[in-house]
C-alpha positions in Angstrom: 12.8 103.1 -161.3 9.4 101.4 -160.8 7.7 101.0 -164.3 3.6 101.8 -163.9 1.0 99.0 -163.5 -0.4 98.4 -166.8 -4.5 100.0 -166.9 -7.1 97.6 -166.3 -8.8 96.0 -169.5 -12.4 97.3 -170.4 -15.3 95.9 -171.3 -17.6 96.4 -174.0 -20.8 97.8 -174.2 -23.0 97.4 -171.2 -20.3 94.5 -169.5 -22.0 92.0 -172.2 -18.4 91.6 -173.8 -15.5 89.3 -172.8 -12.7 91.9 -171.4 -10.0 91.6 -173.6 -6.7 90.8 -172.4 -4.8 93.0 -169.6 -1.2 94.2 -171.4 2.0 92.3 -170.1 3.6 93.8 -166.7 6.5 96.8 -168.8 9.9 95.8 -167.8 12.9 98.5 -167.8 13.7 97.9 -171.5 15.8 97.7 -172.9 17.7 95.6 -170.4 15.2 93.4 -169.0 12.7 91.6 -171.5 9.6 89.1 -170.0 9.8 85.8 -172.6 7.9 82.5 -172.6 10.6 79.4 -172.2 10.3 76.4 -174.2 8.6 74.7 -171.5 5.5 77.1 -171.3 7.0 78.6 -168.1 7.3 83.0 -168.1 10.6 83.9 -167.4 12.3 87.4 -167.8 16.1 87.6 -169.1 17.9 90.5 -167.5 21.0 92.2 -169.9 24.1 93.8 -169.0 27.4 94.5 -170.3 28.9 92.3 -173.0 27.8 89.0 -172.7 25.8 89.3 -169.1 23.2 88.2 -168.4 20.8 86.4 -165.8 17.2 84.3 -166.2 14.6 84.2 -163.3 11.2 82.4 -163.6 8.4 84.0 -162.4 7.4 80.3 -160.9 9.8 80.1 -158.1 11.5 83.7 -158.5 13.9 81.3 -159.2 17.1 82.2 -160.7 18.5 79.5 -163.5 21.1 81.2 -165.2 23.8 83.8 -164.8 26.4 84.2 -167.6 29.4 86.3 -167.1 31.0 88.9 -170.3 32.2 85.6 -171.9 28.8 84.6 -172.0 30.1 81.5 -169.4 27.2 80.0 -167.3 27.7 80.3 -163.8 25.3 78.8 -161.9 24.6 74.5 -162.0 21.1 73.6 -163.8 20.4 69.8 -164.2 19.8 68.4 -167.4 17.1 66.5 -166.1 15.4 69.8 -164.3 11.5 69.0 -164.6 10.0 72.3 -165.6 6.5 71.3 -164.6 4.7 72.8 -161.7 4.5 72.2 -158.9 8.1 70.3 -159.1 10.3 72.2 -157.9 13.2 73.7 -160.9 17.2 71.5 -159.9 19.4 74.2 -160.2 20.1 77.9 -160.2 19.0 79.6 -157.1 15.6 78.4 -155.4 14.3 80.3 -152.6 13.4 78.0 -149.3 10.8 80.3 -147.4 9.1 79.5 -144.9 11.0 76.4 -144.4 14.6 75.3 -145.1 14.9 71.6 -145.7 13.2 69.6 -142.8 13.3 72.6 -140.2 9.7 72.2 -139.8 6.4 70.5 -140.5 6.0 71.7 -144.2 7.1 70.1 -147.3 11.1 70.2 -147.9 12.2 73.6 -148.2 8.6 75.3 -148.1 6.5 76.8 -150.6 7.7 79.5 -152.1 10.3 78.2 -154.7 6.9 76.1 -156.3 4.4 79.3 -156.5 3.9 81.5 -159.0 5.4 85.1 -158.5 3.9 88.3 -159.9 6.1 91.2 -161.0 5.9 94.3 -158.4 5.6 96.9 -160.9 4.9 99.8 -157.3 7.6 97.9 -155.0 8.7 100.2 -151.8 11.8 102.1 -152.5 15.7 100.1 -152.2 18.5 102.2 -152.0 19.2 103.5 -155.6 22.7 102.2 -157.3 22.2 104.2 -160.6 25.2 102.2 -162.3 22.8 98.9 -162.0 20.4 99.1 -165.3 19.2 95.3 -165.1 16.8 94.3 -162.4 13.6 93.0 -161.9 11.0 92.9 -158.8 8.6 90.1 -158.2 6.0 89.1 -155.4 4.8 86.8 -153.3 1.4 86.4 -151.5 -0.1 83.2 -150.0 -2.9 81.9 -151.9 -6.2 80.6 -149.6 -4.5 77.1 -150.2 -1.0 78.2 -148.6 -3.0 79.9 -145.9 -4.5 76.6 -144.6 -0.9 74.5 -144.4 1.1 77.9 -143.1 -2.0 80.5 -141.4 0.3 83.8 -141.9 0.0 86.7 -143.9 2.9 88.0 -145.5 4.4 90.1 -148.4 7.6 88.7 -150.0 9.3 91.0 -152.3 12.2 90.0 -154.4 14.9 92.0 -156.5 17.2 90.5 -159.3 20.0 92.8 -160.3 22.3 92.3 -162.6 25.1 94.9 -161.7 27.7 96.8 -164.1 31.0 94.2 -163.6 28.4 90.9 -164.1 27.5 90.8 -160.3 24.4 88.9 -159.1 22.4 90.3 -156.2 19.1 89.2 -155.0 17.5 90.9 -152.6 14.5 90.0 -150.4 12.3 92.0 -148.3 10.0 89.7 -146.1 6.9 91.8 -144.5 4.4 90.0 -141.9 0.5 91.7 -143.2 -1.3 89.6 -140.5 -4.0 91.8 -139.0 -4.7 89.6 -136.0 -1.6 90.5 -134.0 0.2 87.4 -134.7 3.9 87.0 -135.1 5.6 84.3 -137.6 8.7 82.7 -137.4 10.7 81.1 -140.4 13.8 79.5 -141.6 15.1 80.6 -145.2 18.0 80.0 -147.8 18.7 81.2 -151.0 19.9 77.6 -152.1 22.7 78.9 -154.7 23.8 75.6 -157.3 27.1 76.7 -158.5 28.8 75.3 -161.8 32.3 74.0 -160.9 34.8 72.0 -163.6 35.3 69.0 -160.7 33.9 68.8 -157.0 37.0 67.4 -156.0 39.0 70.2 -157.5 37.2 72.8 -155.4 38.0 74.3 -151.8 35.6 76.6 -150.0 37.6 79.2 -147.5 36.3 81.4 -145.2 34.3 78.7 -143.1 37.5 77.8 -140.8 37.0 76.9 -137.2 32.9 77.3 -137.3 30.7 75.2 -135.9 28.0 73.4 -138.0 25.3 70.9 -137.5 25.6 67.9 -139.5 22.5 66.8 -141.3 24.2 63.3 -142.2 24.3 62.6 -138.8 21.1 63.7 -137.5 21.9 67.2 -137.2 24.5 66.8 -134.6 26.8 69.8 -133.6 30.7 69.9 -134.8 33.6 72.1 -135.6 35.6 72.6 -138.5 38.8 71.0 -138.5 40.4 71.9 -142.0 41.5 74.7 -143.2 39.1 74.5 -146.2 36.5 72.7 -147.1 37.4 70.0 -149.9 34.9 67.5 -150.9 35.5 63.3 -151.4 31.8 62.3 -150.4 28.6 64.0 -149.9 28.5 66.7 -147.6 25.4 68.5 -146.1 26.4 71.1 -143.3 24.8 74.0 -141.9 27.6 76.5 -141.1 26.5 78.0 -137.8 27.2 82.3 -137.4 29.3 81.9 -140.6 31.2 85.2 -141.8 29.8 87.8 -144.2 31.6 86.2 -147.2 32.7 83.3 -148.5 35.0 82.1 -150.9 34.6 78.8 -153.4 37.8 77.9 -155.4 37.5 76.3 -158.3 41.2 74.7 -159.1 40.9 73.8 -162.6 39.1 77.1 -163.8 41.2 79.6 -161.9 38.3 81.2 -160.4 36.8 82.2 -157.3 33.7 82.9 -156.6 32.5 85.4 -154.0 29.4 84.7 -151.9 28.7 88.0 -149.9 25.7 87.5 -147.4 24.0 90.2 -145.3 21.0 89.4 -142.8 21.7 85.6 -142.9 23.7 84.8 -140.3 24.0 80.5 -142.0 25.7 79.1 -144.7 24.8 75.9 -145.6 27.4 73.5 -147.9 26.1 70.7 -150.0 26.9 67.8 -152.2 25.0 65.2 -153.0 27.7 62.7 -154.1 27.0 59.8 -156.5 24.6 57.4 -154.3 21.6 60.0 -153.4 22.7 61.7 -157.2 21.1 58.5 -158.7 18.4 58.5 -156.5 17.0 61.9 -157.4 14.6 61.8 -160.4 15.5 65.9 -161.9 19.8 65.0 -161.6 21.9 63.1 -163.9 24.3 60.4 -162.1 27.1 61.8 -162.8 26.5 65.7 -162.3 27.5 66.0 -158.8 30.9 66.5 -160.1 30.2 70.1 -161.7 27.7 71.3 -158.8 28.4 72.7 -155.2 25.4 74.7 -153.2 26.6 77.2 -150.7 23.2 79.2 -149.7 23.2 81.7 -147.4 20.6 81.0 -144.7 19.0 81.0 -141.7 18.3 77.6 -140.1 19.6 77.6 -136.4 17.6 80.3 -135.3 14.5 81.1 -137.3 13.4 84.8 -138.0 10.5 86.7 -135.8 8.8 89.1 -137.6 5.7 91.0 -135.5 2.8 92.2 -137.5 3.9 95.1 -139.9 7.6 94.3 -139.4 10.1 93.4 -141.9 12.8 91.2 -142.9 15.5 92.3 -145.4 18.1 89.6 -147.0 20.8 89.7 -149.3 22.9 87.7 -151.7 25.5 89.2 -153.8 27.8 86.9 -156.6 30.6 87.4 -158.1 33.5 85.4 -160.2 37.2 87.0 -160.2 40.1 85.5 -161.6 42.5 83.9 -159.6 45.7 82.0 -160.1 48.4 79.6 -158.8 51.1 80.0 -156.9 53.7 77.6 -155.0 50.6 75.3 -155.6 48.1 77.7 -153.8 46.0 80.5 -155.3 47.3 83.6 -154.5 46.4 86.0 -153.4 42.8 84.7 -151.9 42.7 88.6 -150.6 38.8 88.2 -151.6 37.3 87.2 -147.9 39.2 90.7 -146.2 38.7 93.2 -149.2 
């Protein structure tokens, strides 16, 4: 399924003449195409059945938009999202690598979700689903500048996949290439901003009884109490050893999304509320009322990786229907099946 490298661009006669222009990276056509947004910024649109469909930027290999057969955006993506290197893009799904939030001496949330990506046209072999059509792979390398504020070597590889039913996954393979011997350690999230109809509408289930560290409160250690999570002020929680999915209920739309996680052992839970909402530059006042981020993540205990080792991680998406019953949505069968 890997699409060929496109052949260097020659030069004229005796290397006197400018090279002309290297073709753009080929894309599995027809159902992923490479376009220039509004703003300047590369992105490539990925197609599947109906109305499906999913954006990522190559700056960032940032996800901003994943519409279901309806052709209903699924994922939250400010009105006021600055798409200007090297801000950061408020919404979709950023990638925080090597650093999640203040876990560490870099900037918030680390580098990778303000660099450039390349698409992998010769990435190692996944395991083959030949139902999913629409995907892309991109690539990360630190530049000599990233080298000097984080001194590891590293290959990150990133797939987008749009599956047959509308499913996101992303999936990313972290691989340590330092050739001095040297291990690295790092905290990650795919920091996932879901579109809701009202924050105070919505429950999240399948978080029960875990522990979490508060980052209101200095990152202090609690346990859940409730049995959901329902939201009347901000909230920023790291879920500690949280299960393999997670369910977020959105009342008024009579739908659930399902967050399926694999080699992230966090999940993190966050809203900004209307104080810090109007303190942000990139976020309207008022549109903390249709976002919630639940990222899967690993912030308690950062990853090891030993020269030539790697890292795999993955997020899978979906939206189902669900409906009401005796006031309660039923059946939330979901988190078991």
């Amino acid at each position: 399924m890997a699409t060929p490298a496109p052949a260097p661009a020659g030069a004229g006669a005796g290397g006197a003449a400018a090279a002309s222009p290297s073709p753009p990276p080929q894309l599995p056509s027809p159902y992923a195409e490479l376009v220039k947004s509004p703003s300047g910024l590369e992105k490539i649109i990925l197609r599947g059945a109906r109305n499906c469909c999913a954006e990522v930027y190559l700056y960032g290999g940032q996800v901003t938009s994943w519409k279901n057969d309806n052709g209903e955006e699924l994922l939250f993506l400010s009105n006021k999202a600055i798409f200007k290197p090297p801000k950061a893009i408020r919404g979709g799904i950023p990638i925080c690598f090597p650093q999640f939030g203040t876990h560490g001496n870099l900037e918030q949330h680390g580098f990778a979700r303000n660099r450039f990506w390349s698409i992998d046209n010769d990435p190692p072999p996944l395991p083959v689903n030949p139902a999913i059509k629409a995907f892309v792979d991109l690539i990360l390398r630190p530049s000599e500048e990233d080298l000097k504020i984080w001194p590891h070597s590293f290959e990150f590889r990133l797939r987008v996949a749009l599956g047959p039913s509308g499913d996101l996954s992303l999936t990313s393979r972290i691989r340590n290439t330092n050739i001095d011997g040297r291990p690295f350690s790092y905290t990650f999230a795919y920091h996932t901003y879901f579109f809701v109809s009202d924050i105070s509408e919505v429950r999240v289930e399948g978080l029960e009884t875990m522990d979490y560290l508060d980052n209101l409160k200095a990152k202090e250690r609690f346990t859940e109490q409730g049995d959901a999570i329902v939201f009347e002020s901000e909230v920023d929680k790291v879920y500690l050893s949280a299960p393999s999915k997670i369910a977020i209920i959105d009342h008024e739309k009579k739908k659930t999304f399902v967050v399926t996680k694999e080699g992230l052992p966090d999940a993190v839970v966050w809203n900004p509320w209307d104080k810090k909402a109007k303190a942000m530059q990139d976020f309207g006042d008022a549109e903390y009322k249709n976002m919630l981020c639940v990222e899967p993540a690993a912030v308690e205990k950062p990853i090891t990786l030993k020269p030539g080792e790697e890292w795999k991680g993955r997020l899978a998406l979906s939206a189902v229907p669900s409906s009401y019953c005796s006031g309660q949505l039923d059946p939330l069968k979901v988190l078991q099946g």
